[in-house]
C-alpha positions as CSV (number, residue, x, y, z in Angstrom):
1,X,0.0,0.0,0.0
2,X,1.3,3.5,-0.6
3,X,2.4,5.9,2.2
4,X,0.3,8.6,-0.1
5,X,-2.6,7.3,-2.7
6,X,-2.7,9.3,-6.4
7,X,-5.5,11.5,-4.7
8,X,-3.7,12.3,-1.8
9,X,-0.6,13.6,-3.9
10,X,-3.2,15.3,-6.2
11,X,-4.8,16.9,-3.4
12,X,-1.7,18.3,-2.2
13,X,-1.2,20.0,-5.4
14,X,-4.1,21.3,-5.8
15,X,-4.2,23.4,-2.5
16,X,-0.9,25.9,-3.3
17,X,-2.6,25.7,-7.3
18,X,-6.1,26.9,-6.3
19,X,-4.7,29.5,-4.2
20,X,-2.6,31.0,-7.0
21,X,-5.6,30.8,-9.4
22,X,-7.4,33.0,-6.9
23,X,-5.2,35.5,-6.5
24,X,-4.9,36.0,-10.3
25,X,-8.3,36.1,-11.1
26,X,-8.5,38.5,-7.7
27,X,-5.7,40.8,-9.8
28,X,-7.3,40.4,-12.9
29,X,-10.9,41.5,-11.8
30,X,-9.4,43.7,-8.7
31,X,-12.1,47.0,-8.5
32,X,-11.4,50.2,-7.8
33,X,-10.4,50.7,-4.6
34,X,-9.0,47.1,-3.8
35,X,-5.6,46.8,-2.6
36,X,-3.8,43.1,-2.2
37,X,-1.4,44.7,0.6
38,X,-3.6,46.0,2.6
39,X,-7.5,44.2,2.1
40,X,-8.1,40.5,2.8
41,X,-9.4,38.3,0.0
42,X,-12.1,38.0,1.9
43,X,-13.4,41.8,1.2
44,X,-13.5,40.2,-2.7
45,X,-16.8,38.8,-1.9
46,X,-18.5,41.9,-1.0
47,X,-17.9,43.1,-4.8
48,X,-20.2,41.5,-6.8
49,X,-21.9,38.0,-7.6
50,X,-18.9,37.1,-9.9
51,X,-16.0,37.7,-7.0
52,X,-17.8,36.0,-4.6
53,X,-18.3,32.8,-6.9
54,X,-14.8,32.9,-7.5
55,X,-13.6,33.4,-3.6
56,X,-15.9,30.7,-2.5
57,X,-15.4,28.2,-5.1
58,X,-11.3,28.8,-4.5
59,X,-11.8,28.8,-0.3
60,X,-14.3,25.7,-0.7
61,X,-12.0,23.9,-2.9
62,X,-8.8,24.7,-1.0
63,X,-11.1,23.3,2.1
64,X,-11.6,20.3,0.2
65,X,-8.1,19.7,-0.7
66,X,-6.5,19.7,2.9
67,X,-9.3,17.7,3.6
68,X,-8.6,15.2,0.9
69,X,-4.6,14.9,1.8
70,X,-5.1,14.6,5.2
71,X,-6.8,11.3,4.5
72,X,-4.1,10.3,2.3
73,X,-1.1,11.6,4.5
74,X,-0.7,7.4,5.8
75,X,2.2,8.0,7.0
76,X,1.3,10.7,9.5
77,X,0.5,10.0,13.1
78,X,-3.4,10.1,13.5
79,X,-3.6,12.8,15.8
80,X,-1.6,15.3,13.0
81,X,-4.5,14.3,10.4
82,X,-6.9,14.7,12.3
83,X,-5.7,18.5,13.1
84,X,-5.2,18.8,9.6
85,X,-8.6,18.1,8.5
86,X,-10.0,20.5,11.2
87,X,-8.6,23.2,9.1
88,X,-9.8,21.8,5.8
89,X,-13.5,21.3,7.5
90,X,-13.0,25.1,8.9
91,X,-11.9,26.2,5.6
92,X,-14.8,25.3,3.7
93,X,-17.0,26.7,6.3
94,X,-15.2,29.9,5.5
95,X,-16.4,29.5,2.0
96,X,-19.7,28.6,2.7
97,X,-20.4,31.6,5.5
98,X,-18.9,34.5,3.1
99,X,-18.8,38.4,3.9
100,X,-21.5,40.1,2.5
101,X,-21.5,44.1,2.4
102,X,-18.1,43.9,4.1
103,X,-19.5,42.4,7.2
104,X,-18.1,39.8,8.3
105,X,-20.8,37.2,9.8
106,X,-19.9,35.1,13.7
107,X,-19.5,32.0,11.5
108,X,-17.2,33.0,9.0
109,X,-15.0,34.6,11.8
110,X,-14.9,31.9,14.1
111,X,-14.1,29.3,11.6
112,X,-11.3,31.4,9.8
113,X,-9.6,31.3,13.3
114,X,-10.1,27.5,13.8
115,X,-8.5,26.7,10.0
116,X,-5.6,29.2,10.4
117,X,-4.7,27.4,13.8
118,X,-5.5,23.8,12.6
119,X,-3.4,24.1,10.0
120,X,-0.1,26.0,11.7
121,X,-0.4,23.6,14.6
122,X,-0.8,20.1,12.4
123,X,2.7,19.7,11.7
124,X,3.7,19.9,15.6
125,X,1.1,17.8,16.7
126,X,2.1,15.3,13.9
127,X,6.0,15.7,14.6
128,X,5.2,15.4,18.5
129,X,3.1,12.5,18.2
130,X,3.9,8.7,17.4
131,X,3.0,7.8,13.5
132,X,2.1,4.5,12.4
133,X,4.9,1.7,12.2
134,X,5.6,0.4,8.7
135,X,8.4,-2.1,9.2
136,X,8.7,-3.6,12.6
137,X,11.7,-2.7,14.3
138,X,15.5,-4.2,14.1
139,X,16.6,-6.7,17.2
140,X,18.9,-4.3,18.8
141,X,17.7,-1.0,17.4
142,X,17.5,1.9,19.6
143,X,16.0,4.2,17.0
144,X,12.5,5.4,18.2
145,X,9.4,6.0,16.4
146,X,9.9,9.6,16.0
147,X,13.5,9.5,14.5
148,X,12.8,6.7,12.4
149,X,10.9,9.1,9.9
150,X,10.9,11.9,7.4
151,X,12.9,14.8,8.2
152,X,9.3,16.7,7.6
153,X,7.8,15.0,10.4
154,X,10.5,15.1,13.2
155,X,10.7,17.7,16.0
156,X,12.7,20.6,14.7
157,X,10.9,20.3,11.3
158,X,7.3,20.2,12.9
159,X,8.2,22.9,15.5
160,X,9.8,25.1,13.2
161,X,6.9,25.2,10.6
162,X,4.4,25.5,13.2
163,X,6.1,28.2,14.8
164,X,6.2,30.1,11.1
165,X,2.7,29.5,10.5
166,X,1.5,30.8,13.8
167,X,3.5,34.1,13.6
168,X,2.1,34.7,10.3
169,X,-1.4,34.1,11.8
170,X,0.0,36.6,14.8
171,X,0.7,39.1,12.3
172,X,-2.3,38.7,10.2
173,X,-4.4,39.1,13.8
174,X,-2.7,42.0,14.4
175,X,-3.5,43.6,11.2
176,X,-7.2,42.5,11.1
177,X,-9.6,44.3,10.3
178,X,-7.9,47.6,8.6
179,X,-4.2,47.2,9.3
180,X,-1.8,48.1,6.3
181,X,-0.9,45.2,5.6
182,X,-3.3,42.8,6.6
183,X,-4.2,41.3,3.2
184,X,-0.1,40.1,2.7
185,X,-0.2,38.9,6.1
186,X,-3.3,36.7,5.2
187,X,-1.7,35.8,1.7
188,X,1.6,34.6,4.0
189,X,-0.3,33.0,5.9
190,X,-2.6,31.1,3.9
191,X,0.4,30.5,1.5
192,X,2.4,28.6,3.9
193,X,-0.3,26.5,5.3
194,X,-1.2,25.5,1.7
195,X,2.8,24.5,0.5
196,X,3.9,22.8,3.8
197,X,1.4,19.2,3.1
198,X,3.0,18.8,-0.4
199,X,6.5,19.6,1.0
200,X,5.5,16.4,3.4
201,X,3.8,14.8,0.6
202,X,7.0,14.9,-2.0
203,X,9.3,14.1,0.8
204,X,7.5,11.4,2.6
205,X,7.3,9.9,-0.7
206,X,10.8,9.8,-1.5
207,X,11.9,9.0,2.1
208,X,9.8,5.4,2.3
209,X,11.2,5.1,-1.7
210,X,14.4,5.0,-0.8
211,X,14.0,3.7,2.6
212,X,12.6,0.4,1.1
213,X,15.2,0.4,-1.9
214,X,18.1,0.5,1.0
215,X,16.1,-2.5,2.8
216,X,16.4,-4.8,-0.6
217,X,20.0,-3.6,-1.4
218,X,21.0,-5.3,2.5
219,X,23.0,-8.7,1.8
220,X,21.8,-11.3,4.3
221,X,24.7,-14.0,5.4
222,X,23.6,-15.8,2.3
223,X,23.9,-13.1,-0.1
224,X,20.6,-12.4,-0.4
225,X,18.5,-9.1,0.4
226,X,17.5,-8.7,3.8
227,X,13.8,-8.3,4.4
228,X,12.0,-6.4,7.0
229,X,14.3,-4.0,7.9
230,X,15.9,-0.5,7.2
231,X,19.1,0.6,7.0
232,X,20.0,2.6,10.2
C-alpha cells in the first residue's frame, strides 16, 4: 500500500494551485479601490456576484483539498490528520459563510480562526506524536518511532513550521480588520499552510522510496536481500 494514494498527492497539489488561481483572477478583476497589501481576500466577496463565486469556489476547494490529503497523509500520526482536517472542515466553512456588504458574519470569523490554527499547529502535533509503524523494528535498534521518519515529520521540522505559520497568523491578527498590511499577512499565511502538506507529501514519498530500496539492497549472510528492515 502507498504511504500517499494518487488522490492524496493530487490533493496536495491542488491546494498551493487553487490558491494561485485566486489571486490571479482576484488581480485580474481587482475593483477600484482594492488593494492586495492592505485588504483580505475576503473583502472580494463583498464586490459582486462574480468575486464572490470565485472566492468561494477557490476557499471551498482549498477546504476540500487539505481535507482530501489529510486522509491520504498514511504516514502521518493520527492525531496530525486529524488537526489537519480541522482546518480543511474550517476552511470550507469559511467559503460557505462569506462576507457580504463587508460584514463579516460570527460564523465566517470563528471558523477562519479555527482553519488558520489547525493548520499552523498540524505539523507539531504530527511531529510530537507517534506515527504509524511500517516495518517492525531491528533486534537491537534503539532508533525510536519519532526519528525513524521523514525529516518533515521530526521535532525541529514540525516545531519550526508551526512556529512560522503561527507568527504569520499573529501578524495577520494584528493587522485585522484595517491594518496596512493585513491582506499580505493573510496571503503569507494562507500560503504557507497550503505549500507545507505537499513539502510532506513529496518528501515522505521519497523517504519510504528510498527507505525500502536500501532494505532490498542489505546482503543477508547468504547473499541475499534482507527483508523487513531499514538501513539505520
Amino acid at each position: 500500500m502507498p504511504v500517499v494514494p494518487w488522490w492524496g498527492v493530487l490533493s496536495a497539489v491542488a491546494a498551493p494551485a487553487l490558491l494561485a488561481v485566486g489571486w490571479t483572477l482576484a488581480a485580474v478583476r481587482e475593483p477600484d479601490g482594492y488593494d492586495p497589501v492592505a485588504d483580505t481576500i475576503s473583502l472580494l466577496s463583498s464586490y459582486g456576484p462574480v468575486d464572490k463565486l470565485i472566492l468561494v469556489t477557490c476557499l471551498a476547494g482549498l477546504g476540500l483539498a487539505h481535507l482530501v490529503t489529510a486522509v491520504g497523509l498514511r504516514f502521518v500520526s493520527l492525531a496530525g490528520r486529524l488537526v489537519y482536517g480541522l482546518g480543511g472542515v474550517a476552511t470550507i466553512v469559511v467559503a460557505a459563510v462569506p462576507k457580504v456588504d463587508s460584514v463579516t458574519p460570527p460564523a465566517h470569523g470563528i471558523a477562519a480562526v479555527v482553519a488558520f490554527v489547525a493548520l499552523a499547529a498540524w505539523p507539531a502535533v504530527a511531529a510530537l506524536t507517534p506515527g504509524p509503524r511500517r516495518t517492525a523494528p531491528s533486534p537491537g535498534s534503539r532508533r525510536t518511532d519519532r526519528s525513524d521518519r521523514p525529516w518533515v515529520l521530526r521535532r525541529p521540522a514540525g516545531l519550526v513550521a508551526s512556529g512560522v505559520m503561527l507568527g504569520a497568523g499573529l501578524w495577520l491578527a494584528r493587522q485585522l480588520p484595517d491594518g496596512p498590511t493585513a491582506g499580505l499577512a493573510e496571503r503569507v499565511a494562507a500560503g504557507t499552510e497550503a505549500v507545507w502538506p505537499l513539502v510532506v507529501v513529496l518528501v515522505g514519498l521519497r523517504w519510504y522510496r528510498h527507505r525500502r530500496a536500501n532494505r532490498a539492497a542489505v546482503p543477508d549472510g547468504d547473499g541475499g536481500p534482507v527483508r523487513g528492515r531499514a538501513v539505520q
